[in-house]
N, C-alpha and C positions, 0 to 999 in steps of 0.2 A: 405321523404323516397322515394327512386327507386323506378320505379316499378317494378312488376315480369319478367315482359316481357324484359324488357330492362336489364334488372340483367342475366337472363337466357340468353341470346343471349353474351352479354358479359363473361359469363362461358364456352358458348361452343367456346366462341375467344379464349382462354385461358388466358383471361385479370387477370394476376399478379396481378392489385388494386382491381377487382371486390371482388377477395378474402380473400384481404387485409380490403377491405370495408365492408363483409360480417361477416367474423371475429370481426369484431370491433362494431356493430350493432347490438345489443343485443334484439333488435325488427324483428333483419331478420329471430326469428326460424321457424315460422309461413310458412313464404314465401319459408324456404328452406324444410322444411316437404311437401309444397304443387309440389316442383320440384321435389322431390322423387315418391309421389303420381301419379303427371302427367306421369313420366318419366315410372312405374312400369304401370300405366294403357293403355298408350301408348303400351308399349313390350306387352299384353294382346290383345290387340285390335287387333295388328299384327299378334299375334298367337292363334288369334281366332278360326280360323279353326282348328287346332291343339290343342288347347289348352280346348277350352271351356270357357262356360260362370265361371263353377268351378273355372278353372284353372285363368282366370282375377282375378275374388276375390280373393283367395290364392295366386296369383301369389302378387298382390298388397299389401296384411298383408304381405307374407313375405316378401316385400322388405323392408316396413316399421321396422320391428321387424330386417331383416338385419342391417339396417342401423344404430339403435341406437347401435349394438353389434360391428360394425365392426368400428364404431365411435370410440366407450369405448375400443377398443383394440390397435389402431391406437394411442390412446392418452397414453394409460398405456404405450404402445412401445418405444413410441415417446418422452416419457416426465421423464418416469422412469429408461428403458433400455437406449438408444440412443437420449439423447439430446442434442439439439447444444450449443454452450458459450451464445448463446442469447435466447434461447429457455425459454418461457414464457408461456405457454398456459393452456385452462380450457376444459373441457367438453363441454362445448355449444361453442366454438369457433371451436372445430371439427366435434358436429354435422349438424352447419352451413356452413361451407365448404364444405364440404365432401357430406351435400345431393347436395348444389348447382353445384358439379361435375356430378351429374345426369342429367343435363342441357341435354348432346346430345341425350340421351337415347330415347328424344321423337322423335327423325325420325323412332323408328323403328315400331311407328304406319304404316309405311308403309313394315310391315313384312310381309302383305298377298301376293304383287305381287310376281307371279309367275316364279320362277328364280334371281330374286333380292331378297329373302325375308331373306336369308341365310345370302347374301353378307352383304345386311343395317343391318342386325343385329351384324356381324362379327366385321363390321366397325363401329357402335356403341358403341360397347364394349370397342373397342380400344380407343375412343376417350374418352369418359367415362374415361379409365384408364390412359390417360394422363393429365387429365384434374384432377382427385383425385391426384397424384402424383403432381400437383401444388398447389392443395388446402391443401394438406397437408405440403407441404414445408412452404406456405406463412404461415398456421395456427401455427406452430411450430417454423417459423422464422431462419430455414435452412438457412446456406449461398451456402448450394450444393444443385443439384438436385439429387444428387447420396444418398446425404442421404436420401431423402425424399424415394426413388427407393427402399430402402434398407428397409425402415420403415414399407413401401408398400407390400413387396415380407414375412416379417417377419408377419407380421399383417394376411396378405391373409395364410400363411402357419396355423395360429391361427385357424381363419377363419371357413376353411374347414375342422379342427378334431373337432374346435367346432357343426360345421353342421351335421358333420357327427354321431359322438356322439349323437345326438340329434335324427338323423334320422333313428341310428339304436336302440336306447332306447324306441319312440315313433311311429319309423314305416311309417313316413312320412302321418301322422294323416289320414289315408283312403283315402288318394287322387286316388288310382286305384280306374278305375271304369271298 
């Protein structure tokens, strides 16, 4: 088996096989829960000051609890609405991809400096979101990347009525302080 390190670096390349290899690797859930962990306690650590100790812990569950939602929506999209002639895919093939697109998220441990913190984060995101949008093509076995874009933009749209819904039924569980 890869190791994490060398898997993660090759996610934030955008290496096509790493996702291909991840996908296929039914021992890699482990290792991609633990990139989503790093990747969410990383964005914490950055917005420490901001944020708080609260807001790490919370900020970590929910990326965790994101990620299996926005997994299972990605794949329901992807496999049910919009698949491709070759499209084959499971559940654990998207929530291994899709955390190891988390890969770049950890520079933005460096969210505290002062005037960069905005920027690494901005540009985190972005790559992050390039970087899903391959894991989800190679997961799904897209011959475009416009479908996968398309999958992405439909998913995300899901996403956020489901967030939202959740946040205005439950109030965003007392996180003001």
């Amino acid at each position: 088996m890869a190791s994490l390190t060398d898997r993660m670096i090759r996610a934030a390349k955008l290496d096509p096989q790493l996702y291909e290899e991840v996908e296929a690797d039914q021992t890699a859930m482990g290792q991609a829960m633990t990139v989503v962990v790093l990747a969410a306690v990383a964005a914490g650590i950055g917005s420490l000051s901001v944020m708080g100790v609260r807001g790490l812990i919370f900020g970590t569950i929910s990326a965790l609890v994101g990620w299996f939602i926005w997994a299972f929506i990605v794949y329901f999209v992807g496999t049910k609405i919009l698949p491709g002639k070759n499209t084959e895919a499971d559940y654990g093939q998207l929530l291994r991809t899709i955390g190891f697109s988390s890969s770049p998220g950890v520079i933005r441990v460096f969210g505290f400096i002062p005037g960069l913190g905005m920027i690494i984060s901005f540009a985190a995101s972005i790559w992050m979101l390039v970087a899903m949008v391959i894991a989800v093509r190679q997961a799904l076995d897209y011959e475009s990347t416009g479908r996968a874009v398309i999958v992405c933009v439909i998913g995300l749209i899901i996403y956020l009525v489901v967030v939202t819904l959740f946040v205005s039924l439950f109030g965003g569980m007392g996180m003001a302080t």
